[in-house]
C-alpha positions in Angstrom: 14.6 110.2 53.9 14.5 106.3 54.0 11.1 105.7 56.0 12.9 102.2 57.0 15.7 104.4 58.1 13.0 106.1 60.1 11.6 103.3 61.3 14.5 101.4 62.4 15.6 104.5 64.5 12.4 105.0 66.3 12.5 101.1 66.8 15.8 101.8 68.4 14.5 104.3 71.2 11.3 102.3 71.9 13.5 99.6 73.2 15.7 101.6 74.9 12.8 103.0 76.4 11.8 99.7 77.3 14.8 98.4 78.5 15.2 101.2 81.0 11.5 101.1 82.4 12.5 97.2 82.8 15.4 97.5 84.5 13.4 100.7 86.7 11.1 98.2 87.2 13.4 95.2 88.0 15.1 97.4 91.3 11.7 98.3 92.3 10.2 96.3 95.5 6.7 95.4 94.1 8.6 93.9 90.8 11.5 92.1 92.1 12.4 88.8 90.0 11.5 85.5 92.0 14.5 84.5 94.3 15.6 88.0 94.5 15.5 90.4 97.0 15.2 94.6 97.3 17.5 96.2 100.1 16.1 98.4 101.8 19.0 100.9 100.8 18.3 100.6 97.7 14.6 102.4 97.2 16.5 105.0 96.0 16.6 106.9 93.0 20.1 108.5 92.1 18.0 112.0 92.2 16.9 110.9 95.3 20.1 110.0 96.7 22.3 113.0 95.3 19.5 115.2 96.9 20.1 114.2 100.0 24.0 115.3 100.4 24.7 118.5 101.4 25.7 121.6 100.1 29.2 122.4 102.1 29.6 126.1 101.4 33.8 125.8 101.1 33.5 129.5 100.4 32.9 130.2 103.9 34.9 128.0 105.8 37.9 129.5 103.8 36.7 133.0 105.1 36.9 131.7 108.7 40.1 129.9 108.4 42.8 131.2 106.6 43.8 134.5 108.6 44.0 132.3 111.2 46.6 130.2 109.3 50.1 131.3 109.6 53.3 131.4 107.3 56.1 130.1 109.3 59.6 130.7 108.2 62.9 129.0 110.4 67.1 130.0 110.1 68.3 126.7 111.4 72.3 126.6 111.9 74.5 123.8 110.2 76.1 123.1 113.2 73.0 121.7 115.0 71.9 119.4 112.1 71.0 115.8 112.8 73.2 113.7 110.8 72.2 110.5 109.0 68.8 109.1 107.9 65.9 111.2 108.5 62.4 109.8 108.2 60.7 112.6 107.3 62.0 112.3 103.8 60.0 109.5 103.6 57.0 111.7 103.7 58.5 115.1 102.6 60.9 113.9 100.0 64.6 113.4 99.6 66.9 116.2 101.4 63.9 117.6 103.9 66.0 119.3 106.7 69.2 117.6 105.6 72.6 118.9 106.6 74.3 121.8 104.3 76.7 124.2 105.2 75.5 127.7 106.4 72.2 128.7 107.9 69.1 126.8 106.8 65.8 128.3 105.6 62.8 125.8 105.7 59.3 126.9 106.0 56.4 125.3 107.0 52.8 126.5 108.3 51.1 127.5 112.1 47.7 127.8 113.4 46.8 130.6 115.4 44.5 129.6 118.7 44.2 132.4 120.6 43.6 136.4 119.9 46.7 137.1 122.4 48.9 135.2 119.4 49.3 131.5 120.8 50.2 129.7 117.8 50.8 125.8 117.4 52.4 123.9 114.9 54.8 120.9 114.0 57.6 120.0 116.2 59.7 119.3 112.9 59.1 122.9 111.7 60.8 124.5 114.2 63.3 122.3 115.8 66.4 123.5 116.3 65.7 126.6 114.6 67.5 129.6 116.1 64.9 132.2 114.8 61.2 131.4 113.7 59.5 134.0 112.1 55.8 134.2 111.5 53.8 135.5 108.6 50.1 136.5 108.9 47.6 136.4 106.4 47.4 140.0 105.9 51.5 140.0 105.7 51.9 141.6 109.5 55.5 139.8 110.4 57.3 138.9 113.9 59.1 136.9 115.3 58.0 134.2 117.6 59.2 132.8 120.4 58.7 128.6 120.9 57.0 127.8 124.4 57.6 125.0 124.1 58.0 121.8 121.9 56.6 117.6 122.0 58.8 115.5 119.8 56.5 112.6 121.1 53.7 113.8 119.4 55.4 116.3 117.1 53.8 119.2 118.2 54.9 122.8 119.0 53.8 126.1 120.8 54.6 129.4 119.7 54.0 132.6 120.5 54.2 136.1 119.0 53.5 139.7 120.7 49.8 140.5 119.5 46.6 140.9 120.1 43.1 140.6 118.9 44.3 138.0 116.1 41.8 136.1 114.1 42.4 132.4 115.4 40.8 129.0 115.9 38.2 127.5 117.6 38.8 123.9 118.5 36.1 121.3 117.4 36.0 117.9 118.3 38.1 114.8 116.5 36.4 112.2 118.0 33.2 113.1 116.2 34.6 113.1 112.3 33.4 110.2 110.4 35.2 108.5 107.8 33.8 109.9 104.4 33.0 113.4 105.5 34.5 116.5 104.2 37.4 118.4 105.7 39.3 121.3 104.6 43.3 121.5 104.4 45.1 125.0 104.7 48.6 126.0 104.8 51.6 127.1 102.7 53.0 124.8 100.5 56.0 125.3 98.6 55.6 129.0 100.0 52.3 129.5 98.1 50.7 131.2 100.9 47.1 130.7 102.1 46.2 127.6 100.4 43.1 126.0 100.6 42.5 122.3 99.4 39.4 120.0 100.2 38.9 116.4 100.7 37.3 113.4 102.7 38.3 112.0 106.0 39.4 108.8 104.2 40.4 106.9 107.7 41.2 107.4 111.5 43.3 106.0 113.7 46.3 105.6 111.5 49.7 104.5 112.6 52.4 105.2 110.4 55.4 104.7 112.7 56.6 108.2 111.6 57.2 109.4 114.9 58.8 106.2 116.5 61.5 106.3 113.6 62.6 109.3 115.4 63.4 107.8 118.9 60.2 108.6 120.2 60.0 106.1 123.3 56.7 107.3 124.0 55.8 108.5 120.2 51.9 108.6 120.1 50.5 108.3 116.1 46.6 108.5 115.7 46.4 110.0 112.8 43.2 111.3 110.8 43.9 110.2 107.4 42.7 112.2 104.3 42.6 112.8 100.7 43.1 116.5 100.7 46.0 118.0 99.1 49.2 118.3 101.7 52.4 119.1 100.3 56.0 120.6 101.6 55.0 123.6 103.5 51.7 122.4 104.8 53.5 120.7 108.4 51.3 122.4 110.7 48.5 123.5 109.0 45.1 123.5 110.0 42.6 120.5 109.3 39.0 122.3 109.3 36.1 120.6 109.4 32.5 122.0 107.5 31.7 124.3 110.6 34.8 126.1 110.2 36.3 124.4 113.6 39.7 123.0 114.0 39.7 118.9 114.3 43.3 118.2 112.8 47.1 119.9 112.5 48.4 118.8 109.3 52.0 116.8 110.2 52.7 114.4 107.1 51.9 112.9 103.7 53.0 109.2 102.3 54.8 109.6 98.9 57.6 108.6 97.2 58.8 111.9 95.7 57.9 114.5 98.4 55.1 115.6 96.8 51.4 114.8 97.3 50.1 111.0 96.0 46.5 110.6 97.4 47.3 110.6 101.3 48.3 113.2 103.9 48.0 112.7 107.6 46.9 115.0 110.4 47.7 114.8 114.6 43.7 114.8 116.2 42.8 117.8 117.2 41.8 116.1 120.7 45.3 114.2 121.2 46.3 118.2 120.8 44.3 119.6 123.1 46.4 118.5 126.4 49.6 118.9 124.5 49.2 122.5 124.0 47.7 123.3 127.3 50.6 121.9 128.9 53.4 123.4 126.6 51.6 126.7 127.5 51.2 126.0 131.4 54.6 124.3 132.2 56.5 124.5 129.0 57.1 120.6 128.4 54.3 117.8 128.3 53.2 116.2 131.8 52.6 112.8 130.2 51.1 110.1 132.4 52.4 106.5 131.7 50.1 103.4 132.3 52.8 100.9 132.2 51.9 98.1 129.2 53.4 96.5 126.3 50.5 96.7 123.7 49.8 95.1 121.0 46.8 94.9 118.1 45.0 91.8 118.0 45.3 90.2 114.7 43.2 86.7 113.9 46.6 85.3 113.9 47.1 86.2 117.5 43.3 85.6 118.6 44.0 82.2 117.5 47.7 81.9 119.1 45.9 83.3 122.9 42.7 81.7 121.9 41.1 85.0 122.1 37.3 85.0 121.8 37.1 88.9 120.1 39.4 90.7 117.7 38.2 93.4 119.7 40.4 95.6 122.3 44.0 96.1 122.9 46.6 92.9 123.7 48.5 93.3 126.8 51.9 91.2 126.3 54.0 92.5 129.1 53.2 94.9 132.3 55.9 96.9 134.0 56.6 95.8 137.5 55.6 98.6 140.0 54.0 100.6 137.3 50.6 101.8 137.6 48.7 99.0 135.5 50.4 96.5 137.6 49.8 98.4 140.9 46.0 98.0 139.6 45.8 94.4 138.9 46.7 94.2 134.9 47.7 91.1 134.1 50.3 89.8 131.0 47.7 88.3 128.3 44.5 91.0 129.7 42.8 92.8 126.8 42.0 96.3 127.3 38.9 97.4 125.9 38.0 100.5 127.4 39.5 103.3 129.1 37.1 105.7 131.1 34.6 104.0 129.1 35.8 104.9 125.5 36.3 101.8 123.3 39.8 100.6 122.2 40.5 98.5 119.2 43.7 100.0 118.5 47.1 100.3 120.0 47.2 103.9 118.7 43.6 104.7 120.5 44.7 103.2 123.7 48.1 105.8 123.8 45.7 108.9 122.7 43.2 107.8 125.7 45.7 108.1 127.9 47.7 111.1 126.6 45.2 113.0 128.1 45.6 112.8 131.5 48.3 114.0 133.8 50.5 112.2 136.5 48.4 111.1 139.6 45.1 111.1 137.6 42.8 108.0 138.0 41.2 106.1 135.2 39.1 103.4 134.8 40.0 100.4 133.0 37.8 97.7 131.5 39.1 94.4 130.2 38.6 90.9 129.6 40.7 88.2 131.2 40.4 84.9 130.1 36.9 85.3 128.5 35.2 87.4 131.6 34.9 91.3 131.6 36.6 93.4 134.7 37.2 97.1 135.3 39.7 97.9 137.7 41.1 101.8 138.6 44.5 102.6 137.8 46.5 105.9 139.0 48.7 107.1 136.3 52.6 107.5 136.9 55.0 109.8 135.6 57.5 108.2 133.4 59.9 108.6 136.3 57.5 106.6 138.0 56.0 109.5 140.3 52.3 109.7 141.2 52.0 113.4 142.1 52.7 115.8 139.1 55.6 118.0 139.5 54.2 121.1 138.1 57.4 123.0 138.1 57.5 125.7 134.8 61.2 124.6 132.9 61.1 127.1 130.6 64.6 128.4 131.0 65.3 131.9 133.0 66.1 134.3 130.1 68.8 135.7 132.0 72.9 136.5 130.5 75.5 138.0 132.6 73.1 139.0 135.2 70.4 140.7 133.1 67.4 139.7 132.1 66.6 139.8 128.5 63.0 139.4 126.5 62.5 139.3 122.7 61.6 142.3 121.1 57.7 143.1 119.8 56.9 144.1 116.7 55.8 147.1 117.3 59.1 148.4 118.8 61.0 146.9 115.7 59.3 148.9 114.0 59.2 152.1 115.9 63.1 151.9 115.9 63.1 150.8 112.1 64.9 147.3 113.5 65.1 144.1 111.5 66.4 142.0 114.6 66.9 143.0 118.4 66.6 141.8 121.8 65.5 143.8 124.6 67.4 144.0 128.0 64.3 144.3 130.5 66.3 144.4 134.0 69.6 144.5 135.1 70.9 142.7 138.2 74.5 142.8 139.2 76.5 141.2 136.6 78.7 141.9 133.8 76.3 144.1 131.9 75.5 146.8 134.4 79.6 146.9 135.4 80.1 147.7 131.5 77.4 150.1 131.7 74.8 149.4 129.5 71.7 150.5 130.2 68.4 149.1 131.1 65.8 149.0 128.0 69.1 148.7 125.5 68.2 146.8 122.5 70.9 143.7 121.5 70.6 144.0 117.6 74.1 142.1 117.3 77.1 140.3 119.2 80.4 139.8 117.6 78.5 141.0 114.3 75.9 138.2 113.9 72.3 139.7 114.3 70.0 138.5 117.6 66.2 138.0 116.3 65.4 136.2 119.8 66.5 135.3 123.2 67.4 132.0 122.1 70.0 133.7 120.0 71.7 135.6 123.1 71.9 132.8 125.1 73.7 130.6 122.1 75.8 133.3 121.2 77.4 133.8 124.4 77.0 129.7 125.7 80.5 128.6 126.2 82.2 131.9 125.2 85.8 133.0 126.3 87.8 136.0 125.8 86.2 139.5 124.3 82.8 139.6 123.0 81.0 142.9 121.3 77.5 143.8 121.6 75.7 146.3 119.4 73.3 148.1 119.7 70.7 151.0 120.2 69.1 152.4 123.1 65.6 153.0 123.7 65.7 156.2 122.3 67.5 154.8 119.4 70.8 155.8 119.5 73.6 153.7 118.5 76.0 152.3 120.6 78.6 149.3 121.4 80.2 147.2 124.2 83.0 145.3 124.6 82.5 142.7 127.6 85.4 140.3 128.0 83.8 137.0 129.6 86.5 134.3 131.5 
C-alpha cells in the first residue's frame, strides 16, 4: 500500500478527532469563546439527555385499554337524514353520514366506563341511529340502548345489559402537557382494536367543528395530537402512560378523510359532568354565565388599550343573566374562574361546563387595569337558578304496555337476532288483543325491532292494521293483528 496513502488517511481522522474534541470543548462551560455564553440547558451530553426520557412500556397500556374499547356499529334510516352540507366531512372526508336511500350502516368506536356496561362515545356515531350495536373486544355482541346524547359537546351515553366488563378509569386532562405521550385506540375503517401512539401536540384547541353544527352553546377544547385517528376512531379512547382515560377521540383535520398529522380529542374532564348527567337525568343540566367572549389578540389589547394579552374579553353581558346579576361589566376581562386561569375563550366555556344551574362560582377579573373577584350564581339557559332535576328520558310505554330492550343473554337463549321485551301490561290495546306479558316483539308489519326506540317509531303516527310478531317466553311463535285509529 501507498504509505502516503496511509498517511494521508490517518491525517484525516486525527483532525476529525480534533475537530470533535474542539467543538466538545467549545460547548463546554470552562471553554466557552470570549463573548459567548453556556446555557445552563445545555451541560448536556446527547447520552445524557436521551437517558433521561423514559421508557413508556406501550405494551402495557394496550393490555389495559383495548377490552375496554368497543366496536360500535349503527342502522340509521334514510328518511331521518340531515340534508345539505355536513361539516364532519371536513374532518371525516367527503360523503360521512351523507343521505342514500335505504338503511345506513356507519361504524365508529365506544369506551366502556363502568363494569355494569356504561359506555360513552361520539354524539355523531349514534345520532339518529335506530339500532346501535356494540362489539366487545373478545366479540361478545348486544345491542345498546343510548341514555342519552350532547350535540353541544358531541358526546353520547350508552348502555348495554352486562356485567363485570373490563372498563376505564378516568385520569385527569388538566394535567397532560404538551409533548407527552398518549395512546389512541379504536376501530378504524372496521379494523378492530387498534392501537396507535403519539404526543399531546397542543391543548385547548378550537376548531369550530361543533358550532358549524348549530351548537348555540357548542363547547370545543380540544387536546390536540399526532396519533393516528382515522374513520372509525369517533369515540375512541385517548389513554395516557398510566393506562387512564384523559381524552374521547371526536375528529381529525384532513383534506381527504384520512389521517394528515392531526386528530382531536373532547378532555376527558369537560366529559366528566357530561356523562354523569346523561346517566342521572338523561340530557345535560348546563349552567349559562351570560357573556359574549372573545380571545384577546394584540390587535384588540391595543384597540381596548388592554395592559395583558392575558384572560378572556368580555364584549357584551346579557341583561338579567347571572354575570350581570354579579356585576360583569361590557369590556371586563375574565381571568379566572374558581381560581383556574383563562386565556382562552374555549377554557372559559369548559370551566363552566362543569357546574350545574344554581351553582356559585367565583369570578376574577380586571376592569380597567385593577383586579376584582365577584360571585356569580349560574342560570339555566331558560334563565332559572334552581336546577330542575326532572329524568326526560321518555316512558317506554306503547298501547298501554310497557316495553324494555331485550339482553343478550335472552337473545341468545331464544336463538333471537332482534326482539323487544313486553315487561308489564296496563290496560291498553295489547292486553285487549291478548298478548301476554313477557312476549318478545321480534317484528311489526315485517320490519325487525332490535330496541325500544324501534317500537315506538314503528307505531308513531300509525293508522289502520298493524302486525306484531313474535315469540313468547317460552319461545313459541306467535302473531297479532292490532288495528290502531
Amino acid at each position: 500500500m501507498n504509505i502516503k496513502k496511509v498517511l494521508g488517511v490517518l491525517g484525516i481522522a486525527v483532525l476529525g478527532g480534533l475537530v470533535a474534541l474542539g467543538v466538545n470543548r467549545f460547548f463546554s462551560e470552562d471553554s466557552a469563546p470570549e463573548g459567548f455564553q453556556v446555557h445552563e440547558n445545555a451541560k448536556f451530553t446527547l447520552a445524557e439527555k436521551l437517558a433521561d426520557v423514559p421508557n413508556v412500556d406501550f405494551v402495557s397500556v394496550a393490555d389495559i385499554s383495548t377490552p375496554a374499547v368497543v366496536h360500535i356499529k349503527t342502522t340509521i334510516r334514510a328518511s331521518i337524514r340531515s340534508q345539505g352540507t355536513n361539516p364532519f366531512e371536513e374532518f371525516f372526508g367527503p360523503g360521512f353520514q351523507s343521505p342514500q336511500r335505504g338503511p345506513q350502516q356507519a361504524t365508529g368506536s365506544g369506551i366502556i366506563i363502568k363494569k355494569d356496561g356504561y359506555i360513552v362515545t361520539n354524539n355523531h356515531v349514534v345520532e339518529n341511529a335506530s339500532k346501535v350495536e356494540v362489539v366487545l373486544d373478545d366479540k361478545r355482541t348486544y345491542i345498546a340502548e343510548v341514555l342519552g346524547t350532547d350535540p353541544e359537546t358531541d358526546l353520547a351515553l350508552l348502555k348495554i345489559e352486562e356485567d363485570n366488563l373490563m372498563y376505564l378509569n378516568m385520569g385527569n386532562s388538566d394535567d397532560l402537557k404538551v409533548g407527552e405521550w398518549v395512546v389512541a385506540v379504536g376501530n378504524p375503517f372496521n379494523l378492530t382494536s387498534t392501537v396507535t401512539a403519539g404526543i399531546v401536540s397542543a391543548k385547548g384547541r378550537n376548531i369550530n367543528l361543533l358550532r358549524q353544527r348549530g351548537g348555540e352553546y357548542a363547547i370545543e377544547n380540544f387536546i390536540q395530537t399526532d396519533a393516528a385517528v382515522n374513520p372509525g376512531n369517533s369515540g375512541g379512547a385517548l389513554v395516557n402512560t398510566s393506562g387512564e382515560l384523559v381524552g374521547i377521540n371526536t375528529a381529525i383535520a384532513s383534506q381527504t378523510g384520512s389521517y394528515s398529522g392531526y386528530s382531536f380529542a373532547i378532555p376527558i374532564n369537560l366529559a366528566k359532568k357530561i356523562i354523569g348527567d346523561l346517566k342521572e337525568y338523561g340530557e345535560v343540566k348546563r349552567a349559562i354565565l351570560g357573556v359574549r367572549i372573545q380571545d384577546i389578540t394584540q390587535e384588540l389589547a391595543n384597540e381596548k388599550e388592554l395592559q395583558s394579552l392575558m384572560g378572556v374579553y368580555i364584549p357584551a353581558v346579557s341583561e338579567g343573566g347571572s354575570a350581570d346579576k354579579a356585576g360583569v361589566k361590557e369590556g371586563d376581562v375574565i381571568t379566572h374562574i374558581n381560581g383556574v386561569q383563562v386565556d382562552k375563550s374555549s377554557e372559559l366555556q369548559e370551566q363552566i361546563s362543569k357546574y350545574h344551574p344554581g351553582d356559585k362560582v367565583e369570578i376574577g377579573l380586571v376592569r380597567n387595569g385593577k383586579k376584582k373577584t365577584l360571585s356569580a350564581t349560574l342560570l339555566s339557559k331558560d334563565g332559572e337558578k334552581e336546577m330542575n332535576t326532572e329524568v326526560v328520558r321518555d316512558e317506554k310505554k306503547v298501547l298501554g304496555a310497557e316495553i324494555e330492550n331485550l339482553s343478550r343473554d335472552e337473545r341468545l337463549a331464544l336463538k333471537l337476532k332482534s326482539g323487544v321485551k313486553i315487561s308489564k301490561l296496563g290496560g291498553g290495546q295489547m292486553k285487549q288483543k291478548g298478548i301476554p306479558s313477557g312476549f318478545i316483539i321480534t317484528h311489526i308489519d315485517k320490519s325487525p325491532m332490535y330496541t325500544t326506540k324501534d317500537v315506538e317509531n314503528a307505531l308513531e303516527g300509525k293508522s289502520g292494521g298493524v302486525l306484531i310478531e313474535g315469540v313468547t317466553s317460552d319461545g313459541h311463535k306467535e302473531a297479532y293483528a292490532i288495528r290502531l285509529d
